[in-house]
C-alpha positions as CSV (number, residue, x, y, z in Angstrom):
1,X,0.0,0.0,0.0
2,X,1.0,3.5,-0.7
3,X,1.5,6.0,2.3
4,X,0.8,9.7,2.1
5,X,4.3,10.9,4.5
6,X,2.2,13.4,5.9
7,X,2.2,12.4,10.0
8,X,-0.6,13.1,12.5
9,X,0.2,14.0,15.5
10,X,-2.4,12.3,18.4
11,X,-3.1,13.8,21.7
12,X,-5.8,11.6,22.6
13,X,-8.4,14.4,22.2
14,X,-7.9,15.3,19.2
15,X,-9.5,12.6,16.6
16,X,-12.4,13.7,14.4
17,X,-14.3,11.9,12.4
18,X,-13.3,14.2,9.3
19,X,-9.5,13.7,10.6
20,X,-9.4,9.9,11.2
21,X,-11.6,9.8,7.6
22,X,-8.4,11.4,6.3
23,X,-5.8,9.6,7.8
24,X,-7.6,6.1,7.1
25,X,-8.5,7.6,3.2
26,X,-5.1,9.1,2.6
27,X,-3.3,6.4,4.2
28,X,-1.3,9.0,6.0
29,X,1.1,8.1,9.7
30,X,0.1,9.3,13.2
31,X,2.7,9.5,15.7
32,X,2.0,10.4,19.6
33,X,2.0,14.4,20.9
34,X,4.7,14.3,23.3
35,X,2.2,15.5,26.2
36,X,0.1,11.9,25.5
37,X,3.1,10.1,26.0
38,X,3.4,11.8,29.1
39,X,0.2,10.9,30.4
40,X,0.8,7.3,29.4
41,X,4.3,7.3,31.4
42,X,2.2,9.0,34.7
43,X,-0.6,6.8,34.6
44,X,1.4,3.5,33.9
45,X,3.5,5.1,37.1
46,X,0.8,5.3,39.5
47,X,0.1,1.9,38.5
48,X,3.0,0.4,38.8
49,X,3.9,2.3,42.5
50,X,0.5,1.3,43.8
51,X,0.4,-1.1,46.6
52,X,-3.7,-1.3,46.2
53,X,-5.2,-4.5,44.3
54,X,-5.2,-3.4,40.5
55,X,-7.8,-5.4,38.6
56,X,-6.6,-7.7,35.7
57,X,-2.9,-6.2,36.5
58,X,-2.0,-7.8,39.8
59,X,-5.4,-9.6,41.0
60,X,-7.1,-12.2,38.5
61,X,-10.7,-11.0,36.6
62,X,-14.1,-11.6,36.8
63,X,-15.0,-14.6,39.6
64,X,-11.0,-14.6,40.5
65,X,-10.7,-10.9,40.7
66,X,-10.1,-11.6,44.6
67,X,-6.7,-13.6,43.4
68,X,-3.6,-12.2,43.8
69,X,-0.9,-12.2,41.2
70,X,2.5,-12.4,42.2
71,X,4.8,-10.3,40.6
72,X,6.9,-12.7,38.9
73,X,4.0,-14.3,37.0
74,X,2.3,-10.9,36.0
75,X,3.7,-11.1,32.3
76,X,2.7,-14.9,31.6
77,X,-0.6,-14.2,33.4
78,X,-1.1,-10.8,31.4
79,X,-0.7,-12.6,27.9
80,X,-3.0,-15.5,28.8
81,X,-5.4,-13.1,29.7
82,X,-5.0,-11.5,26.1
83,X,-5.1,-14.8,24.4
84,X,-8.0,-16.2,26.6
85,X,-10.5,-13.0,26.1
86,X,-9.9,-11.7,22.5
87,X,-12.6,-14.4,21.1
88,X,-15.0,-13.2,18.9
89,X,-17.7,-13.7,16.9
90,X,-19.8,-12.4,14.1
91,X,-19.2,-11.1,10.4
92,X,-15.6,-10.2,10.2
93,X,-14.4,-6.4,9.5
94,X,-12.7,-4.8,6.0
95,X,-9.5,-3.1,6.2
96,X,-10.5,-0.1,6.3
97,X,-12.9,-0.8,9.7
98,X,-9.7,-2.8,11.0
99,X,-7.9,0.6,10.5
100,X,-10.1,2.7,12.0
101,X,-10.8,0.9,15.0
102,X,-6.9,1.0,15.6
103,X,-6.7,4.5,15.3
104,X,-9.7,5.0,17.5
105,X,-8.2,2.6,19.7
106,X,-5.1,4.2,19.8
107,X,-6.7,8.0,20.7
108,X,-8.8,6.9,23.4
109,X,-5.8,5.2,25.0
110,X,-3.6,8.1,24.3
111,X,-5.8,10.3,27.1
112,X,-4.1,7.8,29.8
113,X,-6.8,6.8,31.9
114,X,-5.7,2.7,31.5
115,X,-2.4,2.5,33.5
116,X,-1.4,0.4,30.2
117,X,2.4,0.6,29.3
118,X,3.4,3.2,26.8
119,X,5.5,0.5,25.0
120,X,2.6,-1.8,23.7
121,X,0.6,2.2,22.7
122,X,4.0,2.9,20.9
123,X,3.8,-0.5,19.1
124,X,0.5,-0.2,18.1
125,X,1.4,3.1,16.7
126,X,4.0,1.5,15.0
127,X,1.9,-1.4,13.8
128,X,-1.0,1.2,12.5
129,X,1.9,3.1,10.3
130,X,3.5,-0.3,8.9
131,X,-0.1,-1.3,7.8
132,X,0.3,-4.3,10.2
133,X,-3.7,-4.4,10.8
134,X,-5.6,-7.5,12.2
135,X,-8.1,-9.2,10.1
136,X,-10.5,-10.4,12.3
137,X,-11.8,-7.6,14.0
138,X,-15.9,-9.3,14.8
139,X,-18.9,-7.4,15.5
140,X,-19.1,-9.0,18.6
141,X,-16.9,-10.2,21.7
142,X,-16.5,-12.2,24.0
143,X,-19.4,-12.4,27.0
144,X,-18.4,-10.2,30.1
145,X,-15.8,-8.3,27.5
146,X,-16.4,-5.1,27.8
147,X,-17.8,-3.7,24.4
148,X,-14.9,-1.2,24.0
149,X,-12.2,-3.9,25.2
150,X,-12.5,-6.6,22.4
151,X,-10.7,-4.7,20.1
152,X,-8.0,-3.7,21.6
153,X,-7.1,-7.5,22.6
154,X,-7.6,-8.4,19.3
155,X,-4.6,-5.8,18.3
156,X,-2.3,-7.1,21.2
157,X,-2.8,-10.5,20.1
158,X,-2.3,-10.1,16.5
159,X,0.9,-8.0,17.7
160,X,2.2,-10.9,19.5
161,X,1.5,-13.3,17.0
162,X,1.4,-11.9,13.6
163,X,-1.3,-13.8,13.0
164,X,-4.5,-12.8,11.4
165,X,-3.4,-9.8,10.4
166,X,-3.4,-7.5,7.2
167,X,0.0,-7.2,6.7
């Protein structure tokens, strides 16, 4: 595919529909405003310096929510968790959809609410700009997925796997 070299800048605010019709159209890159990455970087930190149960980060989900996970195990436990909920079901999305659920993906995450590590928004960013877009993005997820979370484990996984992916 051809790129435009013209590069959006994201703050996580900023995302119209008449930009993000452009940037998906036009094929054009996005990169992070330097004031969303710091907002990722402080809300990973309070995360991360938190001695308080963090759901799905250091206690299990759902009925195991009351389960601690130890440190050491928090990466292997964080991927399975990836793996186990991004099931879906339904028709299956274009490239173009894929796209722009990325992108919308990647804005709303950019206003660093999640706690999630700047690294895997970076990657995604980096994934979105080398056209590296899942294929299977379903109309609907996984029962007790939040309707905004599906997506978003469907990029990780495809990230982490390569599979399924427009590429």
């Amino acid at each position: 595919m051809t790129h435009n070299n013209s590069s959006n800048e994201l703050t996580g605010f900023n995302l119209t529909i008449a930009l993000a019709q452009k940037i998906i159209t036009d094929q054009q890159k996005i990169k992070l405003a330097p004031a969303a990455y710091h907002r990722l970087v402080a809300s990973r930190q309070v995360v991360l310096q938190t001695t308080q149960p963090v759901y799905g980060m250091n206690t299990g989900v759902g009925q195991n929510k009351d389960l601690a996970i130890a440190n050491q195990s928090m990466v292997k436990f964080n991927l399975n968790l990836v793996k186990s909920h991004q099931i879906s079901i339904g028709r299956a999305s274009t490239w173009r959809t894929s796209k722009l659920v990325m992108l919308i993906r990647i804005s709303q995450l950019l206003q660093g609410r999640t706690g999630l590590n700047p690294e895997i928004v970076q990657l995604l960013v980096t994934l979105f700009n080398a056209d590296v877009i899942p294929r299977i993005i379903h109309t609907r997820f996984n029962i007790g997925i939040p309707h905004n979370f599906g997506p978003i484990l469907v990029l990780l996984w495809c990230s982490q796997t390569k599979m399924y992916c427009f590429c």
